[in-house]
N, C-alpha and C positions, 0 to 999 in steps of 0.2 A: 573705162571712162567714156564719158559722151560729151561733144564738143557743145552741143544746145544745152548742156545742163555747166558749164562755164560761166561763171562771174567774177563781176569784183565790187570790191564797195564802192559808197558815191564818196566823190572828194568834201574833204572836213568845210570844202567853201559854199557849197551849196546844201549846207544844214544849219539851222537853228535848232537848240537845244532849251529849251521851255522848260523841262522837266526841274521840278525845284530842288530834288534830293540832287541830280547832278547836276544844272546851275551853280547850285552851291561849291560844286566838288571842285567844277572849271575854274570858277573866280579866284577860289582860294588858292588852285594854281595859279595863276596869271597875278593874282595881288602879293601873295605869302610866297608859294615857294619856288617861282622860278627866279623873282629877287636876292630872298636869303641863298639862293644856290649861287649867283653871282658872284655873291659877298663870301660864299666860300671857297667859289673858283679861285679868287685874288685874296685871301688869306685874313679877309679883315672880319671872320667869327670870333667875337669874342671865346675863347676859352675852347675852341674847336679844332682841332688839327689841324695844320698847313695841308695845303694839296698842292700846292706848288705848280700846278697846272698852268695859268696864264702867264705865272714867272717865265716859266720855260719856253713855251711860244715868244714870250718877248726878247729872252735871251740867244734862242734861236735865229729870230729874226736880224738883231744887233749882231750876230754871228758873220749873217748871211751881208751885210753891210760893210764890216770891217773883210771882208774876203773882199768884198770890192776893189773897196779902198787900197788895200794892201797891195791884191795880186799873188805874184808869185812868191811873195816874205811872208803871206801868209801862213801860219804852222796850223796844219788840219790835227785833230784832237784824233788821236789815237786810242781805242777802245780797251776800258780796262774795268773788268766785273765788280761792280760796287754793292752785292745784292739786290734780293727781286722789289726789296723797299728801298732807297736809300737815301739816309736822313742826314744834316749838315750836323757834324760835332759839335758846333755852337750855334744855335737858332739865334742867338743874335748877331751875327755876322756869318751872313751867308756868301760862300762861295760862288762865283762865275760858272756854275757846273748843275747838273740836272739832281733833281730832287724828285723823289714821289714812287709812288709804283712804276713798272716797266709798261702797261697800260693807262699812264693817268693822263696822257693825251685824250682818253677818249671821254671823259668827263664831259670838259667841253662839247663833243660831238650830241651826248647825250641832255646835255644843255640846249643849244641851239634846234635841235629835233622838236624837246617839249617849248621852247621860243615860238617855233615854226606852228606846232599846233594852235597855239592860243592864238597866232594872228591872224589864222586862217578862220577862226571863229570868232575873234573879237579884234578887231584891228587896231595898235595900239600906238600911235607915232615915237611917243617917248622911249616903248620897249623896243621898237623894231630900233628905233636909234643907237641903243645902247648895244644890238645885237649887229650890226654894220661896222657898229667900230670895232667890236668882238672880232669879226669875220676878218678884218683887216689884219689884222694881230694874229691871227692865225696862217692866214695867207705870205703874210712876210716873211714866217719861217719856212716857207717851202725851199726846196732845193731846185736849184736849173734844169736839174735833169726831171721833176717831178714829185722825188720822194718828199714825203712829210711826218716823218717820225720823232719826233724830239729826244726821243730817248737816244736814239743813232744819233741824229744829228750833233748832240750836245755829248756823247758819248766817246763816238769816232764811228765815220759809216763803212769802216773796213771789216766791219763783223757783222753789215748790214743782209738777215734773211740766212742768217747761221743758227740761228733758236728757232725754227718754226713753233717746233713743239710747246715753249715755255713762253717766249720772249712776246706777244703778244701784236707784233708790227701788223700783221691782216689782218687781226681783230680791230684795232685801232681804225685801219682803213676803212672795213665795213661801217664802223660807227660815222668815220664822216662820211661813209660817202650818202645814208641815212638821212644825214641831219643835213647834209646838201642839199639833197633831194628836194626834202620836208621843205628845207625854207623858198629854196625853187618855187614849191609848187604854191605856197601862201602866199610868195611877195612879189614873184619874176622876177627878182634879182639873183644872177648867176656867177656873183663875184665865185662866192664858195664852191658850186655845183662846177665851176670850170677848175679849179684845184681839185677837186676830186676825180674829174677827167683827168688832167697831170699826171696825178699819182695812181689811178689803174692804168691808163697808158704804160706808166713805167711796170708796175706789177706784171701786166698780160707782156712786156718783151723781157721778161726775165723767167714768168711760168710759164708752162703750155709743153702740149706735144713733141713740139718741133727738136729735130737735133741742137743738141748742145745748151737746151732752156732748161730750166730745176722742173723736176720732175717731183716738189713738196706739193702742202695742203698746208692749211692752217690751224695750228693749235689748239687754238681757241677758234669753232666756228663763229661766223656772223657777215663773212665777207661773199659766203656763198648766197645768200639772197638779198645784202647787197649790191653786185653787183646784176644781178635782176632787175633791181628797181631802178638803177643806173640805165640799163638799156631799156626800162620799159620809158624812160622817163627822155633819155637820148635816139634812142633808135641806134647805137650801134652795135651791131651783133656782134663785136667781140668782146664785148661784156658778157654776152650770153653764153660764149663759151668757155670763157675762164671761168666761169664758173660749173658749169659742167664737167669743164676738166678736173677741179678740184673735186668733185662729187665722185666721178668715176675714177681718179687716184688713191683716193682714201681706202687704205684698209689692205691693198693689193702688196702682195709679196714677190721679191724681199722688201721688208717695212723700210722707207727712206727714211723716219724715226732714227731707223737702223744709223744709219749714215750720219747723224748727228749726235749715237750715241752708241757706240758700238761694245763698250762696257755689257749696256744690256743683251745687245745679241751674244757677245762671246756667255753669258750667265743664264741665258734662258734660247738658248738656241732653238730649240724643237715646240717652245710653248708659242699659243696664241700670246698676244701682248699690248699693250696700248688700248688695251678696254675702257682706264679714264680719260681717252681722245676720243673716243668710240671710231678708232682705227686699226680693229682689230679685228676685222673684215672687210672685205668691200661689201659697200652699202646693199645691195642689193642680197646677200647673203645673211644680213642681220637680220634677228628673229625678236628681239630682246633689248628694249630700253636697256643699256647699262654707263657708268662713270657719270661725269660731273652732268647733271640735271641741266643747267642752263646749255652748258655746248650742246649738248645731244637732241634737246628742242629747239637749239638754234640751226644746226645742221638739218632737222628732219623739217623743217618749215623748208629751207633752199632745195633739196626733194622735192620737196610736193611743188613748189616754184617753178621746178627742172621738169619735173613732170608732167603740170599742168602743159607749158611752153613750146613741151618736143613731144606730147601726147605719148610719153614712154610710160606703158601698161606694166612693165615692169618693177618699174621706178617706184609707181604710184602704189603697186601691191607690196612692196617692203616700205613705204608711208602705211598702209592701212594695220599690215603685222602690226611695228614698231606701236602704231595710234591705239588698238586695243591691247599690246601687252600695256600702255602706262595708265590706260582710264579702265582697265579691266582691272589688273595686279598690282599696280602702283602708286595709284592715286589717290589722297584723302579727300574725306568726304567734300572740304573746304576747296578741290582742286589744287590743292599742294600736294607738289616732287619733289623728288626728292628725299627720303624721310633720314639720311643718317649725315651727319656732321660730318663723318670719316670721306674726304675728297668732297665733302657737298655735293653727292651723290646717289644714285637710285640703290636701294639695298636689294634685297631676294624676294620673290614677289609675296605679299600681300605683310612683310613685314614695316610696318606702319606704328610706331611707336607714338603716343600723343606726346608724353611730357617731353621725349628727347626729338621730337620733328624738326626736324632743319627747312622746310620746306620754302627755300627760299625765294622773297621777293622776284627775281629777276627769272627765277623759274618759272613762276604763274605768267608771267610778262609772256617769255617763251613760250607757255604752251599753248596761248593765248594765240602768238603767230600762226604756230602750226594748225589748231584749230582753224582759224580764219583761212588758210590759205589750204587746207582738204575741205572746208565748207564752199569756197570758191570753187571745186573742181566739181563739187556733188551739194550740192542743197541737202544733206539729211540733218534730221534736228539735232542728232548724239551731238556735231559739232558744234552747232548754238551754244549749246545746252553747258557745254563743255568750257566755252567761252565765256558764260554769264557767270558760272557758277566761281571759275577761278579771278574774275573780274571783282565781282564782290566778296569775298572768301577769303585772295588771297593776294591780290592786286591791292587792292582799298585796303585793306588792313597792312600796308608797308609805312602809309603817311598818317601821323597824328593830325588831329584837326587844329593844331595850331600852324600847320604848314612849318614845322621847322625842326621836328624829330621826326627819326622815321624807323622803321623794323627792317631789318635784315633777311631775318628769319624768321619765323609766323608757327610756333609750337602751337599744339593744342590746348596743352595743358600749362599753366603758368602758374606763379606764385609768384604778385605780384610786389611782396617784399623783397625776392632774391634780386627784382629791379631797382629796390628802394622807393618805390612807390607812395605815396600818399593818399594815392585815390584809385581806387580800379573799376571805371563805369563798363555798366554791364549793357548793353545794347539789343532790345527783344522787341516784340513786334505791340509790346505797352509803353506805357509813356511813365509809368511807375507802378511801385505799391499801392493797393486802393484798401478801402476798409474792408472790402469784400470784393469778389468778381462784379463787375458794374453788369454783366447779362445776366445775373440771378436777382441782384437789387439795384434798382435802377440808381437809385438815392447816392451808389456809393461813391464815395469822396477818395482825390489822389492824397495820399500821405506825404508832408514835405519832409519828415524824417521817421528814422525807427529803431529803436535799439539791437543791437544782433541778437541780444533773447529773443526779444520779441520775433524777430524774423525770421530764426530758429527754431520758433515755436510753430509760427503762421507756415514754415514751408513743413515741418515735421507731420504738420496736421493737415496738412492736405491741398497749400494754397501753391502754386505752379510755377509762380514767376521765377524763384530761385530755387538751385538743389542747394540741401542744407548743408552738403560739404564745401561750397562755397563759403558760406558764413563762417562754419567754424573755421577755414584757414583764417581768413577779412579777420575776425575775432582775437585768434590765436597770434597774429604777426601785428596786429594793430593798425591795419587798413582798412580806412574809407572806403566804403561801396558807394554806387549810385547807381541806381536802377533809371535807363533813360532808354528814347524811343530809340529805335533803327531808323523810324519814316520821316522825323519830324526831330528840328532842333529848339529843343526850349528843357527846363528844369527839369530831374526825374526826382528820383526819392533816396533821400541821403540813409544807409547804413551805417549807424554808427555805433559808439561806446555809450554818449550819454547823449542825450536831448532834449528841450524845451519841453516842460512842462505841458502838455494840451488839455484843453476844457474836459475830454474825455477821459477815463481812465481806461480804458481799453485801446489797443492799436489798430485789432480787425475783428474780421470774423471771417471762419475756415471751413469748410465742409470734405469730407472725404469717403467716396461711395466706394472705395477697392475695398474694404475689409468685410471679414468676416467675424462669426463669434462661434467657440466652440466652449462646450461644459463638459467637464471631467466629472463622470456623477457618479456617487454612492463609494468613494475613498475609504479604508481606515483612517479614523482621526488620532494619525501618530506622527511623530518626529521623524522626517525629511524626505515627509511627501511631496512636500512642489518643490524641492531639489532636485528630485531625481525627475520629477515631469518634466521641469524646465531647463534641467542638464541634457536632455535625449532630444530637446525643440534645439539648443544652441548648438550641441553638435550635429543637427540638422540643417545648422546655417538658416534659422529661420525664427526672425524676430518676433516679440509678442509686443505689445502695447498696453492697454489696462487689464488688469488680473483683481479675481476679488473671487476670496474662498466665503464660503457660507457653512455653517456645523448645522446639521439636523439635532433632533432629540434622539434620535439611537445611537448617538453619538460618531456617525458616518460623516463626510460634508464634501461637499462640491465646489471644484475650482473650474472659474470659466475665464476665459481670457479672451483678448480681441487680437486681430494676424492680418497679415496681406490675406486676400481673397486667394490669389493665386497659391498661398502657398498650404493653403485647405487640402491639399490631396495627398501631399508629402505630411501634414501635421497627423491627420490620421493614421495614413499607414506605421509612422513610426511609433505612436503611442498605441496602437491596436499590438502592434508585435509584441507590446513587454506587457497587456495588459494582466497577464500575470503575476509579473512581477512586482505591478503596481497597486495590486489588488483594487479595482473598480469597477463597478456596475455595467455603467454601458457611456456611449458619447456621443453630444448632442451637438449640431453644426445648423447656427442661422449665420446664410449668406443674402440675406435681402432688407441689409440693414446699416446704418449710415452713420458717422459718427459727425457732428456738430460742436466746435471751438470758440470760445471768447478768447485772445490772448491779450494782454497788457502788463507792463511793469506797473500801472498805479492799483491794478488790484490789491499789491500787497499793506496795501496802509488805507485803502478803501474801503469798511464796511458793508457790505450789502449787495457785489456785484454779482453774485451767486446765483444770491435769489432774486434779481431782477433779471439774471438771462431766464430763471425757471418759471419766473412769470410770465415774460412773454409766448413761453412755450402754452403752459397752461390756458394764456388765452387764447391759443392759435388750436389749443384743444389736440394738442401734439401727448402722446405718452415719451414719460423716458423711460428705458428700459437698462441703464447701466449712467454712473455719473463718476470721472475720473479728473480727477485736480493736478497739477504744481501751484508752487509760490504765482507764477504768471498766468498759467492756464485754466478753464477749466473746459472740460470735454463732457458732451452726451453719450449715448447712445440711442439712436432711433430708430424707428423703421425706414427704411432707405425712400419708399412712397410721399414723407414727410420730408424729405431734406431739403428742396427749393424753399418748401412753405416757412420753416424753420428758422433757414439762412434769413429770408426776410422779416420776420417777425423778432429775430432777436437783433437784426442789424438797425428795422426801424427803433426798436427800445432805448437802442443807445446812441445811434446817430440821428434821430426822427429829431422835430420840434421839441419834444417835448423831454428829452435826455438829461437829463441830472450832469452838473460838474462836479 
């Protein structure tokens, strides 16, 4: 690494963001979801789960009050395993005792983080108010000595930093010391950022080197670049090295794991272990993304952090491994990690399942750090690149744009009934279905709706916007499509079952230049010729499209049909090998020819729309060369030299002035 090629970003206060596609994105944080997130820190979503989050800070705090008061009649709570959820028997009368996950402390942290962004871009009095009395509420539950764990505290702190592995206490830390930071650095208020001094003060004389200090790491990473940002933000270097020391502890044998769970050392004594901690080496010996996705990009960001900081060349070359095994071998296209639900974890490389991707939200977030902070050590664009891509892929696609559901997980492949769904808008670089491509005719018109025949017909025959196995699921489960922009928010084009009547009886027009046509010539004309032709194309895995036999007077006849272009060279060879068997002449292949679609549901009760598409052609002085029907469709065949001129002359016919209803 090279210290002149060292960066970092500019702070979130000296940016304005103009741009309207994220404009958009900010507000609707700041108006939608850092509110509704509020309202479900304090339990008042309707029909949403408790999170019992700000309960507990509160009761913490009243804890910490009555120990006051008391003194020594005080009775400290004594620590007894309730599970890693734990839920009150009767939601409506709740217990004096802790609720929630064993990390739901850190909700809030991750609250006040995204608080702290938006006011460093938008400054907001009423929010930053609501986010001070927040801050208070948390700070009252701290402890004398510094800790701030609510799950301990409200627990019993006699079993406090006995789970490293599971119990989640330094994860929680990192989150506030994060979202201390964050609001530090938007508001200059350090009510929070001085609690989270408190409580790594207390961490750093409990970890560390020194005799007689625990010799753990954290479970769950996040407290290692943490406290990074704590010391870049304090200036005190022994932030910098508690975190170092957990970086260089992790992974070193014998496992301290070991020591909280010795179960497992007596059952695997001689095995590596602790792979979903990714403590199953020390760092610098890892080759291999492996376990839970979000820890292991949360830990290889504090790396690159440790790296950049102590200019450790070492460091920095198991960050670069670790960065091309997950955007080499692991990565989907969309920049999602993680691909298996089993531990929410990285699988075996390049196994990447669409429909069953787990590729979770908080992963793309992670890998997001680590990019940004190897892009900070080295300007090359792979990490940009890397960043953008998982920013919109797999970041933005966690929050709905009502700002008030959100995705966990981000599969490829979805069915959007098994959500229960009503509607599944589809998101592409058009603003909908047109009557035809608007760069072949200018004229053409967005569609406000469309039947899924019809859409099924128009993608069958050659139109781009949607693959037609989307429609048949939409079709098949009885959901709503809607074809809307990626760039721009206003109406797309509704997919549906039935639709408004329109003035036209056609929905578009389609062209498609990939096909070719081949002719089977000079057949016997006997019973189960184009069976056996078309049993040797299907077991060749290769579709045909119109077929139309013709009988000579020698009683011989010719069957031609139309195919992918591409699959011209597999059709051949397979019907030249049996051409024995099939007794035939010889086989004719035009590839420089174009097939041309009307589709519409009102053709079927329309007289006449046939021959007014073969009109327009006629006057366009167009030949057809092959003509192929459904109830909804009807299809050409042209010479491919003819297919723009085509598309326009049958789309003015029917969408021009002068169009018939």
């Amino acid at each position: 690494m090279e210290r002149e090629d060292f960066n970092m970003p500019l702070s979130l206060k000296r940016l304005q963001v103009r741009d309207a596609f994220w404009g958009d994105e900010m507000e609707l944080v700041r108006t939608e979801v850092i509110p509704y997130q509020w309202e479900a820190l304090n339990d008042r979503v309707e029909n949403a789960a408790p999170s019992f989050c700000m309960r507990n800070f509160k009761l913490a705090g009243r804890m910490n009050r009555e120990r006051l008061e008391k003194g020594a009649l005080f009775q400290e709570p004594e620590y007894c395993f309730r599970g890693f959820e734990a839920l009150p028997e009767d939601p409506a009368h709740l217990e004096d005792r802790f609720y929630g996950f064993v990390f739901q402390d850190s909700d809030f942290s991750k609250w006040i983080e995204a608080v702290a962004y938006s006011l460093a871009s938008h400054p907001d009095p009423a929010l930053e108010g609501i986010a001070d009395q927040a801050i208070e509420i948390v700070c009252a539950a701290q402890q004398k000595d510094g800790y701030l764990d609510t799950y301990y505290i409200l627990n019993g702190r006699d079993k406090t930093f006995t789970n490293l592995k599971d119990h989640h206490e330094l994860y929680c830390f990192g989150h506030l010391a994060e979202g201390a930071v964050a609001y530090y650095q938007a508001t200059g208020k350090d009510r929070l950022l001085n609690a989270a001094r408190k409580f790594a003060d207390y961490i750093d004389s409990y970890f560390g080197p020194g005799e007689g200090k625990c010799k753990g790491y954290p479970g769950h990473e996040i407290a290692e670049m943490a406290l990074v940002r704590l010391y870049e933000a304090t200036g005190e270097k022994r932030y910098l090295a508690l975190a170092r020391f957990f970086i260089e502890e992790r992974g070193k044998q014998p496992y301290y794991f070991d020591q909280e769970n010795p179960e497992e050392a007596r059952k695997h004594p001689h095995m590596l272990r602790y792979h979903y901690y990714q403590a199953h080496l020390p760092v610098r010996e890892q080759k291999e993304a492996v376990g839970h996705a979000v820890r292991a990009v949360y830990l290889y960001s504090g790396m690159a952090d440790i790296a950049r900081l102590t200019e450790d060349e070492s460091l920095f070359e198991a960050c670069q491994r670790l960065w091309r095994d997950i955007t080499g071998r692991k990565m989907y296209l969309t920049g999602g990690i993680g691909a298996t639900h089993i531990g929410e974890a990285f699988s075996y490389p390049y196994d990447l399942p669409n429909g069953t991707a787990y590729a979770e939200t908080c992963a793309s977030i992670g890998l997001v750090f680590f990019a940004r902070r190897m892009l900070g050590i080295s300007p090359r664009g792979e990490y940009a690149d890397v960043m953008e891509r998982a920013l919109y892929n797999g970041i933005l696609s966690g929050m709905a744009l009502d700002g008030k559901s959100f995705f966990y997980v981000n599969p490829l492949e979805v069915v959007p009934a098994a959500c229960r769904a009503d509607l599944c808008q589809i998101y592409t670089d058009v603003d909908g279905v047109y009557t035809t491509d608007p760069r072949v005719a200018p004229g053409a018109v967005k569609l406000e709706e469309i039947t899924y025949d019809e859409m099924l017909e128009l993608a069958s025959q050659g139109a781009q916007v949607l693959h037609n196995r989307s429609v048949e699921l939409a079709k098949k489960y009885h959901v709503n499509m809607e074809v809307v922009s990626s760039l721009e928010r206003k109406p797309g084009t509704k997919v549906k079952e039935v639709v408004k009547m329109e003035k036209t009886n056609i929905a578009g027009v389609a062209k498609d230049v990939s096909i070719a046509r081949i002719a089977v010539v000079g057949l016997e004309h006997s019973p189960g010729v184009a069976f056996r032709i078309f049993s040797l194309l299907g077991k060749a895995n290769i579709n045909v499209d119109a077929i139309i036999q013709s009988i000579g007077r020698d009683e011989s006849k010719d069957i031609s049909f139309t195919l992918p272009r591409a699959d011209v060279e597999e059709a051949v060879r397979v019907l030249e090998e049996q051409k024995g068997a099939l007794h035939f002449d010889h086989l004719t292949v035009e590839d420089k020819i174009a097939k041309v679609s009307i589709v519409g549901a009102g053709m079927m009760t329309t007289p006449g729309v046939a021959a007014k598409m073969f009109e327009a052609l006629y006057d366009a002085n167009i030949n057809i060369q092959m003509i192929n029907t459904s109830e909804i469709r009807v299809s050409v065949l042209i010479d491919e030299e003819d297919a723009v001129a085509a598309v326009r002359a049958v789309h003015d016919k029917f969408f021009g002035d002068d169009s018939f209803s």
